[in-house]
N, C-alpha and C positions, 0 to 999 in steps of 0.2 A: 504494500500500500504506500506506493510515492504521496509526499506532501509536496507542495511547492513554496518558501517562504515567501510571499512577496514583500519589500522592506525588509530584506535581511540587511544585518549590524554586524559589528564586530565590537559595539560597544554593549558591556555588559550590565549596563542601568537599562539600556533596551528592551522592550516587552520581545522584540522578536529575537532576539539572542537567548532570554531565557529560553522561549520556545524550542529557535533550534538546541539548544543545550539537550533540555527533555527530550525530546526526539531519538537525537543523539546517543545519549543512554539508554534510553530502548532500544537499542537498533532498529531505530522505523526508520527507511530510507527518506529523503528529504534534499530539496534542492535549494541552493538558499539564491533566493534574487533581489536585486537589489543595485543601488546607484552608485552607492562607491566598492571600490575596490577590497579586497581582503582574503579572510578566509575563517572559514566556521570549523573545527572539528575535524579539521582535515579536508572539506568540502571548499574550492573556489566560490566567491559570488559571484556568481553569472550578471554582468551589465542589462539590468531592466530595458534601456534605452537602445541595444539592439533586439529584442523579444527573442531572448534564445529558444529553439525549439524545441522543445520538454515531452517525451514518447510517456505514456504511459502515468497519467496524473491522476490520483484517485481526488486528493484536497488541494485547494488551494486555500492558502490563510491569509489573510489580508493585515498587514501592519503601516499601511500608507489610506490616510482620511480618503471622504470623501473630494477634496476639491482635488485630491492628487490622481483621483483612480482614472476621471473621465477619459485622458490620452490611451488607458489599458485599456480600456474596454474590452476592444475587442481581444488585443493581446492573450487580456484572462480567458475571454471567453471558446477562442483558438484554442487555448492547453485543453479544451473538453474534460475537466474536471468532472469526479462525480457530484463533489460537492462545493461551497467556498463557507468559510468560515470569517464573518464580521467580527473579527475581535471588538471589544470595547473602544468607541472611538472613532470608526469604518463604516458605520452602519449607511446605507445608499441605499434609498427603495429604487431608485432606477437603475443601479446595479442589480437590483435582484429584481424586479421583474425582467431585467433583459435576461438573466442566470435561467427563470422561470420557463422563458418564451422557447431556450434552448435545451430542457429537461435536465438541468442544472438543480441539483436541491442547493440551498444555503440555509445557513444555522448562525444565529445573531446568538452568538457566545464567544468564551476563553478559552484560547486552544490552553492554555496552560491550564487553569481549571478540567477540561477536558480530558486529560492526559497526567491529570492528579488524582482522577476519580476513576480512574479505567476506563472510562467514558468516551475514548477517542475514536473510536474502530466501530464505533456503532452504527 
């Protein structure tokens, strides 16, 4: 079950650094993306700003707001996720009825939460 971070960090005050951290530890595969440069766990961050092409996405977790998401749209919606996950912060009804239109589920929660509680894989 690939995740895809979007707004991955390298900084460790960052909600999506925790996340990739947990993941991490799990051994749940994950890809982190994101705008700057660095590396997660051994993982490169993939440059959001060419839309790397990501085979095989079960989640996408969102850690960039809404006024940042509109240029992704489509982007995210190309990874054909099963699901996308609105952390706290993310939330965009027009990101998710567009999610909706492509049989995208989305879940307006905390992948860290999620993945606290066994809760992730559901």
């Amino acid at each position: 079950m690939k995740t895809v971070v979007i707004g991955a960090s390298t900084n460790p005050a960052r909600y999506s650094y925790v996340a990739s951290n947990m993941l991490n530890d799990r051994d749940m595969e994950f890809v982190p993306v994101g705008i700057k440069k660095g590396q997660l766990f051994g993982r490169e961050i993939l440059d959001l700003r060419t839309k790397p092409s990501i085979d095989d996405v079960h989640t996408v977790t969102l850690y960039i707001g809404p006024d940042n998401q509109v240029e992704w749209y489509d982007y995210i919606i190309g990874l054909k996720p099963k699901r996308i996950i609105f952390n706290p912060g993310t939330e965009n009804p027009e990101l998710v009825e567009l999610a909706a239109k492509n049989g995208i589920e989305t879940e307006m929660a905390c992948t860290l939460v999620l993945l606290s509680t066994n809760s992730y894989s559901e």
